[in-house]
N, C-alpha and C positions, 0 to 999 in steps of 0.2 A: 062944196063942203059935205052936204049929205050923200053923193056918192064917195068919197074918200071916207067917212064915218061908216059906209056901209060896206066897204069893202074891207076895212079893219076889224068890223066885228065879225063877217065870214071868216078872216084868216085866225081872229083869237076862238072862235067855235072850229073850227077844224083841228087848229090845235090843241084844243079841251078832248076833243071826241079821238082825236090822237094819245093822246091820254090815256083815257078811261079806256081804251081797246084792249080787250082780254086777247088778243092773237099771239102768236108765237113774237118770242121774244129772242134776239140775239146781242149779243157779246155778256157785256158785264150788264146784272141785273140787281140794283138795289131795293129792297123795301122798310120801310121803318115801320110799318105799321105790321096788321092780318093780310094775307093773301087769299082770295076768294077764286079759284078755277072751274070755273061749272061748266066748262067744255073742255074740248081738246087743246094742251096748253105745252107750250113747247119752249123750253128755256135755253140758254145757248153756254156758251164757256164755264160764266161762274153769275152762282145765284146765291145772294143774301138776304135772309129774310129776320128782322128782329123780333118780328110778330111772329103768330101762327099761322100754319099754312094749311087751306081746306081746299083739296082737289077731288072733287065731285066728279072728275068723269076722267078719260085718260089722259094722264101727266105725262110726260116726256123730258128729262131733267139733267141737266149734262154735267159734264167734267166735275164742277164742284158745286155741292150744294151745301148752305151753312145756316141750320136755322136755329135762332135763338129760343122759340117757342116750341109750340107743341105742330107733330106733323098729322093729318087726318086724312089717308089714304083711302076714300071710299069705291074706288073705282080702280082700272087697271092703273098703275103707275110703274113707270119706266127709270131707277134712278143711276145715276152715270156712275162715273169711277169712284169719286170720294162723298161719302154726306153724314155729316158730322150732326145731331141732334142733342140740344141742349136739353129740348124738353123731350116731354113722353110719344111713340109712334103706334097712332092705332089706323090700322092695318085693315079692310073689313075687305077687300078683295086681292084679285091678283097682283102681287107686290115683287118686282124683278130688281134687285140689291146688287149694287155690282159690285167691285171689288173690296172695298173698304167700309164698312158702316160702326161708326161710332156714334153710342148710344148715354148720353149723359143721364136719362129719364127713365120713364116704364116702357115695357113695350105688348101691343096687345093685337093681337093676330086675328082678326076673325075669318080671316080666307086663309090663302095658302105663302108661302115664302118660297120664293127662289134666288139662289146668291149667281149670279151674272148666268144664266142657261146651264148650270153643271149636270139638268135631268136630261140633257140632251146631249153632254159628253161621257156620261158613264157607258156609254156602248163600245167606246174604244180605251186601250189603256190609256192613262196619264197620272202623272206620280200625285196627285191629290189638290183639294181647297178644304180652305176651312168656312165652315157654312157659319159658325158662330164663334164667338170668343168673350169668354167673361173676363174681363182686365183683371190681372192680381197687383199686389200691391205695389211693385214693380219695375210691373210692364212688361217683362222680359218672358216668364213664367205663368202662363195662363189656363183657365179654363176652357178647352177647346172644342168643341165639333167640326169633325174634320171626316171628307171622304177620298176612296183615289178608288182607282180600280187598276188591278193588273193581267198581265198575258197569263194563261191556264198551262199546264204543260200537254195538256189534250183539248183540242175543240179550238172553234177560235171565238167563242162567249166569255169575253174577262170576268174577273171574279172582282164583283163588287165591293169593300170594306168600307167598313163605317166604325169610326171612333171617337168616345168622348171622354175625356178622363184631362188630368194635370199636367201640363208643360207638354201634349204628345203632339206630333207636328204632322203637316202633309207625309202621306205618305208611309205612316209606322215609323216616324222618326220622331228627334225628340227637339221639339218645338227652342229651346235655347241649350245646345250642343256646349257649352262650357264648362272646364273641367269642374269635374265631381258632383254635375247637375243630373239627373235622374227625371224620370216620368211614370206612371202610371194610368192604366186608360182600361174600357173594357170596350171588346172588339167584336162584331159581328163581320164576318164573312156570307157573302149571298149562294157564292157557286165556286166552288172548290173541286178541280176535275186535273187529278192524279195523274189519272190513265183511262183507257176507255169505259172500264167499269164502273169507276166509282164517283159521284158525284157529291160533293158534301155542303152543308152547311154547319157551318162552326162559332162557335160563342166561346169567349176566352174574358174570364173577367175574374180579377184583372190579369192584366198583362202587366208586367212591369218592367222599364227599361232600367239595367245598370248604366252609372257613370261611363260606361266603356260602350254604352249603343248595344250591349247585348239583350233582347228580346225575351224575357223570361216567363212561360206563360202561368201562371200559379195555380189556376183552374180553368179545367177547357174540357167542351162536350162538342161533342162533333157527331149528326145524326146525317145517315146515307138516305139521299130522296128517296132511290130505289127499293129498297129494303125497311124504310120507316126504322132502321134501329141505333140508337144513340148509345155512346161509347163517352168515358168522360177519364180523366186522370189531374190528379194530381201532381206540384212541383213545389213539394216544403221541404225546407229542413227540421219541420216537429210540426206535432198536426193533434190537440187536444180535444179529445172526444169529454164532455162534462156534464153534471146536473146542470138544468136551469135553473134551478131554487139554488145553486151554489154560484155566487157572485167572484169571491173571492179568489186570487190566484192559488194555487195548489189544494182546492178544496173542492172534493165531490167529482174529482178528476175518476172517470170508468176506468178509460185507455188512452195511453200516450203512444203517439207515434215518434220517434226520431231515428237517425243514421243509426241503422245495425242494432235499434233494439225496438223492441215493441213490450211497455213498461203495463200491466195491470194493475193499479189502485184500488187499493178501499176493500170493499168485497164482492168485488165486481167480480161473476161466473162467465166463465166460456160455456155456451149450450149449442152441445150438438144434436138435431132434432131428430136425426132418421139410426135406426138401429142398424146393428148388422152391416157396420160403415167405419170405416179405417181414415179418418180426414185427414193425418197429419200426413203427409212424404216429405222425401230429401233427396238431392241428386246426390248418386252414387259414385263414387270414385273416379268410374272413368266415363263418369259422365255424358253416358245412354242411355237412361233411364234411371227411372225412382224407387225409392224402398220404403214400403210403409213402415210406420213406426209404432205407431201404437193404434188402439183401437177395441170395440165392445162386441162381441159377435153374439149371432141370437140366445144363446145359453147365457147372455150378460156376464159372460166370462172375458175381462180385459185381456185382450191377446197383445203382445210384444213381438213386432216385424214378423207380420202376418206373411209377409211372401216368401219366409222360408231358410232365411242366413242366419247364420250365426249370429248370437248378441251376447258380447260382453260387459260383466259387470262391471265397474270398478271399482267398487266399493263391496262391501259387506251386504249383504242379500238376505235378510230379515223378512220370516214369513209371520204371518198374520197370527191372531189367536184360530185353537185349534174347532174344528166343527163338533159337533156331538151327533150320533146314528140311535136312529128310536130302536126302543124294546121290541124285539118279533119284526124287524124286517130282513128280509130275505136279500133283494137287493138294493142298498141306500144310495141315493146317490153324494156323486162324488165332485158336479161341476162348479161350487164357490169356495172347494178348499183344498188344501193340498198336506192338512194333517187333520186328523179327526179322531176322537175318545170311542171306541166300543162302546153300546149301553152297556150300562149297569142296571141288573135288575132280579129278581126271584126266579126269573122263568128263564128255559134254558132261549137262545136265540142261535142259529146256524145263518150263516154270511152264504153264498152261493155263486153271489152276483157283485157287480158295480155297473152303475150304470148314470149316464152325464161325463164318463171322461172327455179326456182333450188328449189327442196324437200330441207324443211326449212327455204325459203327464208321470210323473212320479208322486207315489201316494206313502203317507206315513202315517200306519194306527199304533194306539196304546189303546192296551184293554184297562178296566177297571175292576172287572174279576174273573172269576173261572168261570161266567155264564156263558159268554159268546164267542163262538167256534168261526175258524174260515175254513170252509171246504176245498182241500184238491181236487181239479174235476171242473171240466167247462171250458170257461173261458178264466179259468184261472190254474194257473199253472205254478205249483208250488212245492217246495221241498215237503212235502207230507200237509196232512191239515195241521190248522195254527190252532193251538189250543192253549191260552196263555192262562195267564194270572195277572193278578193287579198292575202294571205298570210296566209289563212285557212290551213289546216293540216289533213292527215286521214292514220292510218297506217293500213295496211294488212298484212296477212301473210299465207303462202300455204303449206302444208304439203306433194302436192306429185306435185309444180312445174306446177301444172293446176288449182285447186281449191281453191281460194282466199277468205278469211274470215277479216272483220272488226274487227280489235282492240280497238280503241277507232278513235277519230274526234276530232278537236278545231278548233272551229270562234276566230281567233283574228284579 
């Protein structure tokens, strides 16, 4: 009897110590309780745990894992295809995520995250994974982080991308393709190689996909390794430049951009900062070159299609009020007007000169009395000297800006 009592309590302590054995586990694995792994623990098909699960050292976790609690990753852990987390997942070392993780709780990272080995397939093309996904309300439409990398049209280095944005899917696609469904995301590009010269890196945020899969990029910089220099453009259909201090829509608005017009508000200036500079051109007719249009040259005299063609008015050509020439000068100048009063004064005054024209200019004086004479003789060439009276008239005009020719005179 005492050897039959003593060989039943060997087989019931075997069985206990068969139990309690933290070794690798296969098929179906249930726990109702906490799971404690302080060694190398190796689970097989499907594991369930309704407690929390604390794996201290490296985990091994297959097909499916379902924990009701919280997961405590302190060590490498290896998790299989699906694992579904009710509670929160902290994370403190190497964490290898495989194809599916669904996260009911928090999740807190103190190492690094890898979703099934993707840092060891970005060297080759392949159309994309999504490294994370925030559930929307749903399901179908999510918040994504997604990479892929593709073929270069030079080198054979794919060009890495990386995207996070609403409903965008593997690949620069868009995560639920159903009609009139849409995405936006912003994009990083790693190595972008054209052709042999040019390498790029590119930032496009956002990017937004139409209903129809079409890729629209809204704003995008793209900076050349080689060269360090970064290029950027825009894709709107109106683009509002505003005050901060102005909240409201149409208030405090500088400059509007839209289709075919560029709108100025408020009393907002255009400043052109360098002198002696013609900024505006336009393409010319047949369209081989440009024609400046307007412009300040150093005498601050606005010049009108400086390069030399014709310009017509269309309207009515209204010049300015008229200049005044001081008492006793000899030669005044002539370059911010293109009519001017003779002094008036006691003492007699003789004209000789002009000086400040502009090749072209036509000049129009009226005297104010019989003081102030213009001499024939010089650089001015006139039917006799001008010797007027009050409210007399004599127009000239210069061809290269020095040499002044009579037009016609009138005594009235």
């Amino acid at each position: 009897m005492k050897r039959i009592i003593s060989v039943s309590f060997v087989l019931v302590l075997a069985v206990l110590i068969g139990i309690a054995y933290a070794g690798p586990k296969h098929g179906a694995t249930e726990f109702t309780g906490a799971v404690t792994m302080n060694a190398i623990a190796s689970v097989a098909s499907t594991l369930t745990a309704t407690g929390a699960i604390d794996a201290n050292s490296t985990s091994d976790f297959a097909k499916t894992v379902v924990i009701q609690g919280a997961l405590d990753a302190n060590s490498t852990s290896d998790f299989a295809k699906t694992v579904v987390l009710a509670g929160p997942l902290d994370a403190n070392d190497v964490s290898n995520f495989a194809k599916t993780v669904t996260l009911q709780g928090g999740f807190d990272m103190g190492g690094q995250l890898m979703t099934n080995s993707i840092g060891s397939r970005m060297t080759t093309p392949y159309t994309g994974d999504y490294v994370m996904k925030w559930p929307a309300e749903d399901g179908l439409r999510n918040w994504n982080f997604v990479i892929n990398a593709n073929n270069n049209s030079y080198g054979a280095r794919s060009n890495n991308v990386f995207r996070m944005g609403w409903n965008i899917g593997a690949g620069g696609t868009r995560e639920d393709a159903g009609t009139g469904n849409t995405a936006m995301a912003i994009e990083f590009e790693q190595h972008y190689a054209p052709d042999s010269t040019v390498v790029w890196y590119e930032m496009h945020m956002p990017s937004y996909y139409n209903s129809a899969g079409t890729n629209l990029r809204i704003l995008s910089f793209v900076t050349h390794k080689q060269t360090d220099v970064t290029t950027g453009g825009f894709v709107l259909d109106a683009l509002t430049i505003k005050s901060t201090q102005d909240k409201k829509d149409g208030e405090g608005e500088y400059v509007k951009f839209t289709k075919g017009t560029i709108s100025i508000a408020d009393t907002t200036t255009m400043l052109f900062t360098v002198n002696n500079y013609y900024p505006i051109h336009q393409r010319n007719a047949a369209g081989n070159g440009n024609i400046s249009m307007f412009g300040l040259n150093s005498l601050d005299q606005v010049v009108v299609n400086a390069s030399g063609g014709p310009t017509k008015i269309g309207g009515e050509l209204i010049y300015g009020a008229e200049g005044a020439f001081n008492a006793g000068s000899a030669a005044p100048t002539v370059s911010s007007k293109n009519m001017y009063k003779l002094a008036s004064s006691s003492g007699t005054t003789t004209i000789t000169d002009f000086t400040g024209g502009l090749a072209g200019q036509m000049l129009l004086l009226r005297a104010q009395d019989a003081n102030t004479d213009i001499t024939d003789g010089g650089n001015l060439t006139l039917n006799g000297n001008f010797v007027g009276d009050a409210n007399d008239t004599i127009l000239l005009y210069t061809h290269n800006g020095t040499t002044w020719f009579e037009l016609s005179r009138s005594a009235n």
